[in-house]
TORMIVO-818108 format. One record per residue: residue in one letter; x, y negated, z of N, C-alpha, C, O in turn. Coordinates in steps of 0.1 Angstrom, whole numbers, padded with zeros to 4 digits, always signed. Atoms other than C-alpha are relative to their C-alpha. Last residue first. Layout:
aXYZXYZXYZXYZ
...
This chain:
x+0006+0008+0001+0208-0304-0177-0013-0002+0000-0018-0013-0001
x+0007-0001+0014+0218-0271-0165-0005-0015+0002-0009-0019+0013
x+0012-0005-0004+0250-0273-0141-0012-0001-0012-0008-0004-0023
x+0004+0011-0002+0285-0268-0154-0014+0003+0002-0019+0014-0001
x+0010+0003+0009+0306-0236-0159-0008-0012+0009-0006-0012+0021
x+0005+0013+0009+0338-0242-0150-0012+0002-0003-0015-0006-0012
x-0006+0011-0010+0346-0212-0125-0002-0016-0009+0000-0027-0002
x+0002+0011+0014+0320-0186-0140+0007-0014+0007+0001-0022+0013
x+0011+0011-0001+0336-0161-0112+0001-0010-0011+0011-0015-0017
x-0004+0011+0007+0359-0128-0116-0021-0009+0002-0033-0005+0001
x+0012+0005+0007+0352-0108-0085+0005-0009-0010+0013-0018-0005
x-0004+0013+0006+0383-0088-0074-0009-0007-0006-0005-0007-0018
x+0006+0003+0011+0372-0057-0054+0000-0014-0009-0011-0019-0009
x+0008+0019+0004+0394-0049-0034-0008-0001-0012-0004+0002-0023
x+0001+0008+0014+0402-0009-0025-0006-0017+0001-0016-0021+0007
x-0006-0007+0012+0415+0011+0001-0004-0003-0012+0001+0002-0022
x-0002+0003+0017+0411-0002+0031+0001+0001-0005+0013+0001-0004
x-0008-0006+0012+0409+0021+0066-0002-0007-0014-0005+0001-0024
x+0006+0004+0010+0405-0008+0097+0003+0009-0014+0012+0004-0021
x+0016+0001-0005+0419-0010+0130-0007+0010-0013-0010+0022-0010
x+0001-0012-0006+0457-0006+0123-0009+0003+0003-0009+0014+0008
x+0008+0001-0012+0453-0030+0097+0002+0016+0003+0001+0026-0004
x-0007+0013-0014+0486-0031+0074-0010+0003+0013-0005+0006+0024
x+0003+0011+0002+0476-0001+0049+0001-0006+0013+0001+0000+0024
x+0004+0004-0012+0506+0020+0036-0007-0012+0006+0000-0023+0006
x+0012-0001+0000+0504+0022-0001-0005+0000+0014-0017-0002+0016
x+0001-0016+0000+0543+0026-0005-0014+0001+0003-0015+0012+0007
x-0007-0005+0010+0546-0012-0012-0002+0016-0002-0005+0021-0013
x-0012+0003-0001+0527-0024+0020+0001+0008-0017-0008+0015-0022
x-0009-0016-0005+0487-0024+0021+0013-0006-0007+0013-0015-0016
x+0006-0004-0013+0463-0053+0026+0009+0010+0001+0012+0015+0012
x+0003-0010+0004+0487-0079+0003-0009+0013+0015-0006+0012+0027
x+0011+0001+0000+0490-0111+0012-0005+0011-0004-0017+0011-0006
x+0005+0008+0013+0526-0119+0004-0017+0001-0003-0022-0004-0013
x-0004+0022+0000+0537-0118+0041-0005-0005-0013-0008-0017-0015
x-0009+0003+0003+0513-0083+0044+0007-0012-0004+0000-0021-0008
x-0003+0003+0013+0480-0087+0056+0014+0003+0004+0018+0003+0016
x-0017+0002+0000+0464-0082+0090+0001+0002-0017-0008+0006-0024
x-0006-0013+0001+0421-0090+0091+0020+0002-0008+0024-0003-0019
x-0011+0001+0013+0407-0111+0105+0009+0010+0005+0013+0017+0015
x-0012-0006-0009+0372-0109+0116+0011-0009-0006+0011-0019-0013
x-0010+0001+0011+0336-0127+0109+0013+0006+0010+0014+0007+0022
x-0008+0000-0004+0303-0116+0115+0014-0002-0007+0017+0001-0018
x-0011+0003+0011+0269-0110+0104+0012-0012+0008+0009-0023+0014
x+0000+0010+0006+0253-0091+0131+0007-0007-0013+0015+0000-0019
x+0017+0004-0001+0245-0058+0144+0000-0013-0002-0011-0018+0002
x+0008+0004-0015+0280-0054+0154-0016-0004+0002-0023-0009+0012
x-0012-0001-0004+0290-0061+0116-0003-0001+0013-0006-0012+0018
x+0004-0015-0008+0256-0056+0100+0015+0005+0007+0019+0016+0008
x+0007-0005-0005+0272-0081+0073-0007+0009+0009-0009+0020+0003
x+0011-0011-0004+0304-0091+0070-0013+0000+0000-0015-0012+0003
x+0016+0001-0009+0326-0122+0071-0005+0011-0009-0002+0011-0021
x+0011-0012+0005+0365-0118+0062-0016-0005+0004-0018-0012+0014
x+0009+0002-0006+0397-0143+0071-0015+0006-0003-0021-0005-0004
x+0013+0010+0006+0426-0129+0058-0009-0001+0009-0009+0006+0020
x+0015-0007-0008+0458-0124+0080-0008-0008-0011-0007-0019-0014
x-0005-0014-0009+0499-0130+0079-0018+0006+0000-0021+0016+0006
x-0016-0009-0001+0497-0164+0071-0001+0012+0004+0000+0013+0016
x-0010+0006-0013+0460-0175+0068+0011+0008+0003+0010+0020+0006
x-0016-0001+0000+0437-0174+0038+0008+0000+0011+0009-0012+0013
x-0014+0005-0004+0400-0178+0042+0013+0008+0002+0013+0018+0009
x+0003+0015+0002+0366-0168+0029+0015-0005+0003+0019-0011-0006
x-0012+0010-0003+0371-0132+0016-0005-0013+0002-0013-0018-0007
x-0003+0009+0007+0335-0112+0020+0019-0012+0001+0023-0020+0011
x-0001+0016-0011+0336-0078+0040+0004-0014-0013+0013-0012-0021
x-0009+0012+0007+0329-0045+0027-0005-0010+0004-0016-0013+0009
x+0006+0018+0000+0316-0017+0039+0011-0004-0001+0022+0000+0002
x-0014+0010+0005+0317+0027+0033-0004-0014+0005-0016-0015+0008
x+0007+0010-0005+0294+0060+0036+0009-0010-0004+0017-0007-0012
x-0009+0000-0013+0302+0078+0005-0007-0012+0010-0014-0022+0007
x+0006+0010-0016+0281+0081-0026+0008+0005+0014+0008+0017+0018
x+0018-0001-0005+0293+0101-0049+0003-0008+0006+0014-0012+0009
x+0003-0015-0009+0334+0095-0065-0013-0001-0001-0018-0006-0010
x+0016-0002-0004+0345+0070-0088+0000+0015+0004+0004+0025+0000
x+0013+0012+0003+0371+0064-0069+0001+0005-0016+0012+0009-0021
x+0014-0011+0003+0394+0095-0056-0014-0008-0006-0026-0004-0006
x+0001-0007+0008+0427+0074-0059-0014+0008-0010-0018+0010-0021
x+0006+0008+0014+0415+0042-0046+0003+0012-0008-0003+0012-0019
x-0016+0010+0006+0415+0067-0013-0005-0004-0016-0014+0002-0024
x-0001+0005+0015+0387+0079+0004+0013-0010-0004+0019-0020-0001
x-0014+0016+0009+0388+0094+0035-0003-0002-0010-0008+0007-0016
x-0006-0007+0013+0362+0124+0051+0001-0018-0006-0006-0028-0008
x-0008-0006-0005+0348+0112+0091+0007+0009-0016+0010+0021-0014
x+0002-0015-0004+0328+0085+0083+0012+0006+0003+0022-0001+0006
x+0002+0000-0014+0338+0048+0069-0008+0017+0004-0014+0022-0005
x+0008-0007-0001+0356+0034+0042-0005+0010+0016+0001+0011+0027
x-0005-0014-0003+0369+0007+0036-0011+0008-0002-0022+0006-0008
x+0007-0014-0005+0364-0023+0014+0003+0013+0007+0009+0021+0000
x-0012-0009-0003+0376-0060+0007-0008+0013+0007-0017+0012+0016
x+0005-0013-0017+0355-0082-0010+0011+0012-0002+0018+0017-0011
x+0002-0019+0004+0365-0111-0032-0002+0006+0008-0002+0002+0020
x+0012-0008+0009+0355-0146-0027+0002+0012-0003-0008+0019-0007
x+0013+0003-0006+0388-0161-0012-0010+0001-0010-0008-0004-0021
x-0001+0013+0001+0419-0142-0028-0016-0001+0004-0024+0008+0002
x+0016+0004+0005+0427-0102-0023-0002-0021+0003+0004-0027+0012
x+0001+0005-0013+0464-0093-0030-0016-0012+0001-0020-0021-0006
x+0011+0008+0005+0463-0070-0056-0003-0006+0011-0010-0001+0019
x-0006+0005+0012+0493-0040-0060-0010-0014+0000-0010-0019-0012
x-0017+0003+0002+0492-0028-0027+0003-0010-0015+0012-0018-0018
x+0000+0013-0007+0450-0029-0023+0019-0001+0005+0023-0007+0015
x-0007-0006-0009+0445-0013-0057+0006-0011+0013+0010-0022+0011
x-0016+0001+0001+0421-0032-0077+0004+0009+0016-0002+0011+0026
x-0009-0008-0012+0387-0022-0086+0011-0001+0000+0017+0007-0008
x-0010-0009+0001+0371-0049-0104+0009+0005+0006+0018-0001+0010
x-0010-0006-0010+0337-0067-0103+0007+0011-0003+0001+0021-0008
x-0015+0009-0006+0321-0091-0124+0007+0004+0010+0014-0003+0017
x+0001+0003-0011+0299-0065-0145+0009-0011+0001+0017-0015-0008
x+0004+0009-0006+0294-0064-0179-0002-0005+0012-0011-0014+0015
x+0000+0014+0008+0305-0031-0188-0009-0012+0002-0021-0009+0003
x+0008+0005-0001+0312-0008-0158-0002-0014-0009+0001-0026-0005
x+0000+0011+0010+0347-0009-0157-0012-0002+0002-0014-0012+0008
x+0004-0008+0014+0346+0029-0137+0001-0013-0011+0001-0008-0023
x-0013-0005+0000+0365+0014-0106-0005+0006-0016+0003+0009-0025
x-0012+0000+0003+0342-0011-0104+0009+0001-0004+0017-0008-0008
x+0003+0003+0009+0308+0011-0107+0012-0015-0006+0013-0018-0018
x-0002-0009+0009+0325+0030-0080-0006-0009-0014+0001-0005-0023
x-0015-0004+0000+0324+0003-0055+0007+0009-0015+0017+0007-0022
x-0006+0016+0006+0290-0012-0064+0018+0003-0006+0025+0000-0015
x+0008-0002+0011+0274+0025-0057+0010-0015-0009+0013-0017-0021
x-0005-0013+0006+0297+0034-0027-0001-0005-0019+0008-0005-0027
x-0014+0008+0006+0284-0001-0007+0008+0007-0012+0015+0000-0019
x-0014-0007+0000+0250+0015-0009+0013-0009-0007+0016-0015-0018
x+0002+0001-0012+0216-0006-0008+0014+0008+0005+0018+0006+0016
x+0006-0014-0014+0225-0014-0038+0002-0005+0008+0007-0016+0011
x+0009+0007-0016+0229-0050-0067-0002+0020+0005-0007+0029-0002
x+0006-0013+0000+0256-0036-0095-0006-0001+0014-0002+0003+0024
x-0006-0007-0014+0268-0076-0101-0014+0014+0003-0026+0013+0002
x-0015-0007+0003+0262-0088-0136+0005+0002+0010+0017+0001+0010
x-0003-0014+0002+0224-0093-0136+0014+0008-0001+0016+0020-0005
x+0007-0007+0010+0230-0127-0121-0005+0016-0001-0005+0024+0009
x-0005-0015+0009+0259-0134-0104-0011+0005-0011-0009+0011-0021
x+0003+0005+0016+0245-0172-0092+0010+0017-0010+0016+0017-0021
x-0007+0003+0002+0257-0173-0056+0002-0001-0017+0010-0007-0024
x+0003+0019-0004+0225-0169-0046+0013-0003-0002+0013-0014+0003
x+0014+0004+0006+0228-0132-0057+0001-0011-0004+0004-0016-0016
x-0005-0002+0014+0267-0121-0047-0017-0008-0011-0016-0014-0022
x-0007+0010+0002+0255-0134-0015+0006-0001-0013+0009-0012-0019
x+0005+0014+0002+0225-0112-0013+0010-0013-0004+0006-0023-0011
x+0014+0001+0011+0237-0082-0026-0005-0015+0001-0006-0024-0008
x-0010+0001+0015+0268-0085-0005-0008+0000-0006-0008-0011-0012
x-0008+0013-0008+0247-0086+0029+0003-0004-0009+0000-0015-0011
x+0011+0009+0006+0223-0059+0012+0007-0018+0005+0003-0030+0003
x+0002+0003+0014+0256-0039+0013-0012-0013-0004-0010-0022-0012
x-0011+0012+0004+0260-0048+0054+0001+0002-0017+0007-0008-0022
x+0001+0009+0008+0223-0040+0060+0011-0007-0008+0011-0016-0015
x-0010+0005-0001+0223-0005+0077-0004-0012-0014-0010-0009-0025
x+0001+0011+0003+0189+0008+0084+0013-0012-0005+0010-0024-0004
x+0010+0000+0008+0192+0041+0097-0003-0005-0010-0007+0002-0019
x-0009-0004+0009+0222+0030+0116-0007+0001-0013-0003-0004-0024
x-0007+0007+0010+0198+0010+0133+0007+0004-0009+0006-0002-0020
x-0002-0006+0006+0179+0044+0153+0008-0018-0016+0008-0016-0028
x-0008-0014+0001+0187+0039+0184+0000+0001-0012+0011+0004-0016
x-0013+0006-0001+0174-0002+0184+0011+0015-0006+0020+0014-0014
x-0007+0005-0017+0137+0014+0177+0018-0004-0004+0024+0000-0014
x-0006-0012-0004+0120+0009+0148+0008+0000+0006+0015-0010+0006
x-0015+0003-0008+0093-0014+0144+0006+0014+0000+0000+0025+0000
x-0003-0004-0016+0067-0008+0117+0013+0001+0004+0023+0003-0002
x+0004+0008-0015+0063-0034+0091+0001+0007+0017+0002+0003+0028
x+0016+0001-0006+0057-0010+0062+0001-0009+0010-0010-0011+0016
x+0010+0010+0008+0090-0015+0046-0011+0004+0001-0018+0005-0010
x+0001-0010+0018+0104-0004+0077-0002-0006-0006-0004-0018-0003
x+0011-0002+0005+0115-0035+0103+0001+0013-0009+0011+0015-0016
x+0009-0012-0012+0139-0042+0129-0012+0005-0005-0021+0009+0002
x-0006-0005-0014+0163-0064+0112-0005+0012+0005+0001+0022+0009
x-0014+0017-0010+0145-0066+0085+0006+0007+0007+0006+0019+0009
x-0007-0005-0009+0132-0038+0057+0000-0012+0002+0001-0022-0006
x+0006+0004-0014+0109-0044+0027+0006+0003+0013-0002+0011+0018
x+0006+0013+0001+0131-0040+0000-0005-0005+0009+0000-0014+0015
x-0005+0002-0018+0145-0004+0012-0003-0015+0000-0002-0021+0011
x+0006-0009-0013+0123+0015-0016+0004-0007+0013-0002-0006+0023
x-0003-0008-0010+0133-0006-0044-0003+0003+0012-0004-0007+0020
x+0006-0019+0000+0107-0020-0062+0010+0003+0009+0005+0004+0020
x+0018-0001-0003+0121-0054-0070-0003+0013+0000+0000+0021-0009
x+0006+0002+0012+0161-0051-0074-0013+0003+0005-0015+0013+0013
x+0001-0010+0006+0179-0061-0042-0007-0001-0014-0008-0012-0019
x-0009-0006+0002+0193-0089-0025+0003+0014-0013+0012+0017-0020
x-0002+0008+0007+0161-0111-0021+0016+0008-0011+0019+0005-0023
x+0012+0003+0006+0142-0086-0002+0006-0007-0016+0003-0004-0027
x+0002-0014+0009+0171-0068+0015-0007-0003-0013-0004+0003-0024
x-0012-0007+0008+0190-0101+0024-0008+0014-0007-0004+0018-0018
x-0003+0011+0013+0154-0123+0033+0017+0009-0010+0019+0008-0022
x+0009-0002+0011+0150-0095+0055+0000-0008-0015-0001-0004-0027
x-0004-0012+0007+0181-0099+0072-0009+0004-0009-0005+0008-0020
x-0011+0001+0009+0169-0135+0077+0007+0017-0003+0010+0018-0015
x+0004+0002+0011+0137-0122+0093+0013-0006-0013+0013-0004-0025
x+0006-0014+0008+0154-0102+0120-0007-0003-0012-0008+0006-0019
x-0013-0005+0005+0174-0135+0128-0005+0010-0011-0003+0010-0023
x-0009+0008+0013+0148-0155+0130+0009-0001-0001+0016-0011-0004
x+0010+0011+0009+0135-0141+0162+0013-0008-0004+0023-0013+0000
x+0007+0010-0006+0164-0112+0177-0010-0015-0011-0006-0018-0022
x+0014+0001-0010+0166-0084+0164-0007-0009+0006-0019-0010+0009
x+0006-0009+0012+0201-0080+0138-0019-0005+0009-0028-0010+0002
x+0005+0012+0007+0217-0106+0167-0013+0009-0012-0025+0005-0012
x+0009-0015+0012+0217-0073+0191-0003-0011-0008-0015-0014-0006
x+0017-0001+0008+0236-0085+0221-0001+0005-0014+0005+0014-0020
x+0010+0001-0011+0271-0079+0243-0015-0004-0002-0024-0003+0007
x+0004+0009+0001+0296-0071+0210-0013-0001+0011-0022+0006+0007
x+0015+0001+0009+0316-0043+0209-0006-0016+0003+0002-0024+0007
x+0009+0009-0010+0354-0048+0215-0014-0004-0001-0017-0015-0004
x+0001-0007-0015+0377-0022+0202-0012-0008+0007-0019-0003+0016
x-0001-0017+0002+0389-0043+0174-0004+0006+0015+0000+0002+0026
x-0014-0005+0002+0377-0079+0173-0001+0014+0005-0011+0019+0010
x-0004-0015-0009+0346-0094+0163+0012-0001+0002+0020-0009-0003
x-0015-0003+0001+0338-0133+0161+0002+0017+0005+0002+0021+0017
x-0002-0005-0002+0300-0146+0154+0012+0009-0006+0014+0013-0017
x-0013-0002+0004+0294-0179+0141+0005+0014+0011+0009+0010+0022
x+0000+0005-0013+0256-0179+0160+0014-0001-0001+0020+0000+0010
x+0004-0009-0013+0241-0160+0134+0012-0003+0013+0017+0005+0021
x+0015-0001-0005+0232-0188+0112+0002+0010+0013-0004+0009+0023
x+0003+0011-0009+0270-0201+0112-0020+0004+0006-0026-0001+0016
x-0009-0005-0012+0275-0164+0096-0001-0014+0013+0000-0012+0026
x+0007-0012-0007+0250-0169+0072+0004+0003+0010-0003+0010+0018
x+0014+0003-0004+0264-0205+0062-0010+0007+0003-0020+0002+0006
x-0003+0010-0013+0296-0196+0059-0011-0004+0006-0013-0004+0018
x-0007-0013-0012+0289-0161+0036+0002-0011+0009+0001-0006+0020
x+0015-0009-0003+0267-0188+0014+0006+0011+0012+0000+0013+0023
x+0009+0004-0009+0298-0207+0017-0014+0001-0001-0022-0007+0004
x-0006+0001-0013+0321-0184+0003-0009-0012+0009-0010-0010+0021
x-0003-0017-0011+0302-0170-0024+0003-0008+0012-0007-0010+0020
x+0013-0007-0005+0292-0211-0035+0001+0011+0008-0001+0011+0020
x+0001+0009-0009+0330-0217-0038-0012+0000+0006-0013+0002+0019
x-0011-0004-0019+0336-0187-0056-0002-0009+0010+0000-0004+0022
x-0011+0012-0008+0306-0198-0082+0006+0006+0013+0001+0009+0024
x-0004-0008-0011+0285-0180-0108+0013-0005+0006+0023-0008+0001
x-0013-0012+0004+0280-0206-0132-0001+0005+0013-0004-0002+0022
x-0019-0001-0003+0250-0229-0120+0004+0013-0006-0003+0022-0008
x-0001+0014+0006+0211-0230-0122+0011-0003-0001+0011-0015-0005
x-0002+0014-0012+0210-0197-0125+0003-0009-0006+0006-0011-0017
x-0005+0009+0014+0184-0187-0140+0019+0002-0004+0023+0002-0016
x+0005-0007+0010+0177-0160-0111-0001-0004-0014-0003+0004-0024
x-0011-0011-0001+0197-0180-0088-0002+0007-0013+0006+0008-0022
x-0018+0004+0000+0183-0213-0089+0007+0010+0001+0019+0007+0004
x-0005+0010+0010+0147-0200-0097+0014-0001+0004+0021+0010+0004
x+0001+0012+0002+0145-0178-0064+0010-0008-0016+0022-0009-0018
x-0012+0009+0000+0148-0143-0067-0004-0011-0003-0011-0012-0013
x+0002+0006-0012+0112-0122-0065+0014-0009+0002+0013-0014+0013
x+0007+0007-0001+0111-0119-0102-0003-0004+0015-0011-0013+0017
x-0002+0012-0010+0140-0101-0104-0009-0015+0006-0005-0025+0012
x+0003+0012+0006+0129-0069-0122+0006-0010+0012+0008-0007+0024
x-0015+0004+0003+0143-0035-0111+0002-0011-0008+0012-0012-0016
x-0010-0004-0013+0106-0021-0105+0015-0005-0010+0016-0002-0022
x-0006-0015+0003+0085-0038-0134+0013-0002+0013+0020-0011+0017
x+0002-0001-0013+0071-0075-0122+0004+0015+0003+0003+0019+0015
x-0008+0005-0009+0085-0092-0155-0002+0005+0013+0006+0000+0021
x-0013-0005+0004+0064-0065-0179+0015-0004+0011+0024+0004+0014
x-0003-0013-0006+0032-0072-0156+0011+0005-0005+0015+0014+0002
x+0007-0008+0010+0037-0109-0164+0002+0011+0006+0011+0012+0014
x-0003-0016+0005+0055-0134-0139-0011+0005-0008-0020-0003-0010
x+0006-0008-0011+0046-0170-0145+0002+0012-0008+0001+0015-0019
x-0008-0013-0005+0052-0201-0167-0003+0006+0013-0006+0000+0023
x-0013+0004-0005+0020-0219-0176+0012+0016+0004+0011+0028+0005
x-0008+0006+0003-0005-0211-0201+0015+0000+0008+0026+0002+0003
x+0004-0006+0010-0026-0188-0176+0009-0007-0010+0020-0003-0005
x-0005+0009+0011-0015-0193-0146+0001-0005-0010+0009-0013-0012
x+0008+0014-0002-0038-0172-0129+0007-0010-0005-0001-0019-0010
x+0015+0001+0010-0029-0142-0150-0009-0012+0003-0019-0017-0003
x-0005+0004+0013+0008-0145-0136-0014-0001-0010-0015-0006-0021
x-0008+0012+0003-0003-0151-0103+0002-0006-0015+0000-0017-0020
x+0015+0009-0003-0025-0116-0103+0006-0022-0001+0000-0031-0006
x+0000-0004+0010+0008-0098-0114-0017-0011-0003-0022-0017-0012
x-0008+0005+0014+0026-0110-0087-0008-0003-0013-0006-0013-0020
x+0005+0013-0005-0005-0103-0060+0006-0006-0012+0000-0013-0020
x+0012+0004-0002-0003-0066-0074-0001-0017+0000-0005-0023-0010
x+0001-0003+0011+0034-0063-0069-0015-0006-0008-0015-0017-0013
x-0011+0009+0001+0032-0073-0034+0003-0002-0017+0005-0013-0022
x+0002+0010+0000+0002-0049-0027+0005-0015-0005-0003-0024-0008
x+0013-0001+0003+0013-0020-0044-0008-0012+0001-0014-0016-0008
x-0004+0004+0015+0042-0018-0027-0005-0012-0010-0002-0024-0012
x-0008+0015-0001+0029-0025+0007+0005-0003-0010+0007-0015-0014
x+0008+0012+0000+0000+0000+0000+0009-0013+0000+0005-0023-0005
């Protein structure tokens, strides 16, 4: 019914408009974008590094600029708390392609609306729809591999994937620069840039916003149940792993960057 409903109302918009612009039942088709706001879904801009990084500044100042560090959990639940839990929603909703199954989710929500309890978050993990969204509003277009799986973006990458703006660099040879994402992986079976494209693996990735001797500066999604920023150790030329592939954070398994090329001159629409 929640589908069904939301869809539905679209399609009822587009017949009340009748002349004017408005979705159509072809535009409202699962893996349409018609729920993305104009300025993105046009966009009104080149896809922009400077945008990435302060859409990731400006989600992370929403959740209260929150700082991890290794070992050290975090003393609340930002993912839950009022007008937080609806800004995650705004990342599934806005992040994803229309139809998909995990669209309707927040913080604390199914896509029916019912709560689910704190225990079961993992369930629910938001830090891809984190990258979905910023890679969005930052004007990517249809040329970023929008999931609910960090695996799926990663591997699409490493494969070229024609027309994308993301490429799998080795994290010795490709020292990652502000706007790219840096990725481990996560479970208990490794991944190395070797074994990419692989299945689906668990995994996350963290946005570059800042540079600093010896350390990048990262923000996250679903990082302690919030969006979060670390830093993370580097090599003196900036590199995540040393010459022989060994990687710097002792916290943290990295194994691939993803190098986003961005429309860096393009101008706005007249």
């Amino acid at each position: 019914m929640h589908r069904f409903g939301v869809l539905g109302l679209l399609v009822l918009v587009g017949f009340v408009g009748g002349c004017q612009t408005g979705p159509t039942v072809a535009s409202v088709a699962a893996g349409s974008d018609v729920q993305v706001p104009p300025y993105a879904r046009v966009p009104y801009q080149g896809f922009s590094r400077e945008a990435a990084i302060q859409i990731a500044l400006r989600e992370w100042r929403a959740f209260g600029q929150t700082m991890v560090y290794p070992n050290t959990p975090l003393p609340f639940d930002r993912e839950r708390e009022e007008g937080l839990w609806q800004r995650v929603g705004d990342y599934w909703w806005v992040g994803l392609p229309l139809g998909n199954p995990d669209d309707g989710f927040t913080g604390k929500h199914t896509a029916n609306g019912q709560l689910f309890p704190a225990d079961q978050d993992a369930n629910y993990a938001w830090s891809a729809a984190f990258i979905d969204y910023v890679m969005r509003t930052a004007g990517a277009g249809n040329r970023f591999p929008y999931s609910s799986t960090h695996s799926d973006y990663i591997n699409a990458a490493r494969r070229h994937d024609q027309g994308i703006v993301v490429t799998a660099e080795r994290p010795e040879a490709y020292a990652p620069q502000p706007g790219d994402l840096i990725c481990m992986w996560r479970g208990h079976h490794s991944i190395r840039y070797d074994d990419l494209p692989t299945g689906r693996f668990p995994g996350h990735c963290d946005i570059v916003v800042g540079i600093k001797p010896g350390a990048l500066q990262v923000i996250g999604g679903n990082v302690e149940n919030s969006v979060s920023m670390k830093s993370v150790p580097v090599t003196a030329d900036g590199h995540l792993a040393d010459a022989s592939g060994a990687v710097v954070d002792p916290d943290h398994p990295w194994f691939v960057v993803l190098r986003v090329s961005y429309d860096r001159s393009a101008a706005p629409i007249s």
